[in-house]
C-alpha angles and dihedrals in degrees: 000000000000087000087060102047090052081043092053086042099053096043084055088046094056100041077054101063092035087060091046096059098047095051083050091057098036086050106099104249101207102205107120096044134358083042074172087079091073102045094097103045098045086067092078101064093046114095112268100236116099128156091200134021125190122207130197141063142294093328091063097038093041105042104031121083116204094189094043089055101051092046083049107042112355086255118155115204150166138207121209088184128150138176107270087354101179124217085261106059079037086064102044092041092059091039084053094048098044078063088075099028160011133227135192091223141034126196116192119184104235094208089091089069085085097067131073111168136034121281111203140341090244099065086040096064092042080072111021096048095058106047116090124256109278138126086264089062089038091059097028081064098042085062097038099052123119116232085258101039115100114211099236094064084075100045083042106027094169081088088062109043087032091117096047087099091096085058108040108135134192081270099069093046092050093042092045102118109013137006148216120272099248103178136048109236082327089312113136113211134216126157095180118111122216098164126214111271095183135003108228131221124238118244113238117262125219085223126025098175109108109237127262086245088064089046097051097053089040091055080052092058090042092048091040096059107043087042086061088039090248115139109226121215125198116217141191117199120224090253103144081202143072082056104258101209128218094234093057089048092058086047093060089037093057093039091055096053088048093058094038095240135117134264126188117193088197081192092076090051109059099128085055096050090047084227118163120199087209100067104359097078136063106201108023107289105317095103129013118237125239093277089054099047082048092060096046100049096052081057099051097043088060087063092040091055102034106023087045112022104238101165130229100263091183092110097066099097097212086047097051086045087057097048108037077057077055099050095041087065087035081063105036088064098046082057109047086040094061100045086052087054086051089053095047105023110229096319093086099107100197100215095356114195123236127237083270095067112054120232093243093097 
């Protein structure tokens, strides 16, 4: 008796694994395009101690530089960012990380407030995919899920990626078990520049008040974070689209008195920030490029050390060992990214999205 039941164990261990291989294979590996795809899994391997984490979408991973914020300041930092991330998964990201750490500040990227459903299974799975099994996950999928997705498709995703068999590359076989590191802290780099030819107008809405949906997790993020004694920060990226309204301006401005936090609208600051539409952009104004994030994020880690006080932390010697390994493959990119530039001109797109992916983020 006691033979068959090692036996039966054995034989479940080993269909298992075996599952478990060929969902790692069938599981897109993003690694050659939609780089996106890996921004929320590659947080688990970093070392949890942050002094500050930034949370949003494409206008924290693409226009805040980690690196550039610990040479500058001794700032350690972290970005949860994901492409089209909605407050919700906003929310249940920061309440996840805040599971493995604690830092003295959170900055959350306001431009999801205009957004109360989902909006399509593929962004979905570019965050929901990558995040660990956890009740956060588990609830983070229950309000991202489109009217014809099942839940279990994101805790087993091996029922939803079951027919890419047809489409399995050399990619998936040599990313099989591990990939390459693709962002810096969360950080998404592109050094190409594509200025902004013109800056466009937003169309009148027949309602410019954000939904209750949008208030109510943002009133999680705010509670979250004073009830672990983290000061919370609002923040606007300097994206001159999607149009950022003036009505929904005065909304995060009021919201922010209320709650006695602080909101910055770095649009309004670009003579601050010293950043320039015509080469600090790679796409015409939607995301800012590496020299532009750079700039920004000089700006911001000035109000972070002297506004609030996050010391310079270069001195610790582990700490200096762990991130001059960061800035050697900070630099390493720059590097290989602009002499492919040199090679292509500036046609060269670095993780380009498919149609299937909009141009918004």
């Amino acid at each position: 008796m006691k033979k068959k039941v090692i036996v039966n164990s054995i034989v479940l261990l080993v269909i298992l694994i075996l599952l478990y291989l060929v969902q790692s294979l069938l599981m897109p590996k993003y690694m050659t395009s939609i780089r996106e795809g890996n921004l929320i899994a590659e947080y688990y391997s970093e070392k949890k101690d942050h002094d500050v984490i930034f949370i949003g979408d494409c206008e924290v991973y693409s226009n805040i530089s980690p690196v550039t914020l610990w040479e500058n300041y001794g700032i350690t930092s972290y970005i949860r960012g994901s492409a089209e991330q909605l407050i919700w998964q906003s929310y249940y990201l920061l309440e996840e990380t805040l599971t493995y750490e604690k830092p003295d500040v959170v900055v959350f990227n306001v431009l999801s407030m205009k957004s109360d459903t989902p909006h399509k299974e593929e962004y979905n799975r570019l965050t929901l995919d990558g995040m660990r099994f956890s009740a956060s996950k588990i609830n983070a999928v229950k309000a991202s899920m489109m009217d014809d997705e099942e839940p279990i498709t994101y805790l087993f995703p091996i029922l939803r990626y079951h027919s890419r068999w047809s489409e399995l590359q050399a990619e998936d076989f040599k990313y099989l078990m591990c990939r390459d590191k693709v962002s810096h802290n969360g950080f998404l780099m592109r050094a190409d520049i594509k200025p902004v030819n013109y800056v466009p107008k937003g169309d009148a809405l027949p309602d410019y008040r954000f939904s209750d949906t949008c208030y109510d997790y943002l009133d999680r993020m705010t509670k979250l974070c004073k009830d672990n004694g983290i000061r919370f920060i609002l923040m606007k990226a300097p994206s001159v689209f999607p149009y950022w309204y003036e009505q929904w301006d005065e909304q995060m401005v009021h919201y922010a008195k209320e709650n006695e936090i602080e909101y910055i609208n770095f649009l309004n600051l670009s003579e601050e920030t010293g950043i320039d539409n015509s080469t600090d952009t790679y796409d015409g104004g939607l995301h800012l490029n590496l020299s532009g994030a750079e700039k920004l994020t000089r700006y911001f880690g000035k109000i972070l050390s002297e506004k609030y006080g996050i010391g310079d932390r270069r001195n610790d010697a582990q700490l200096n060992e762990i991130w001059e390994s960061k800035k050697e493959f900070y630099y390493d990119m720059k590097q290989k990214q602009e002499e492919e530039l040199m090679e292509y001109g500036y046609l060269k797109s670095f993780g380009a999205k498919p149609e299937t992916i909009d141009e918004e983020n």
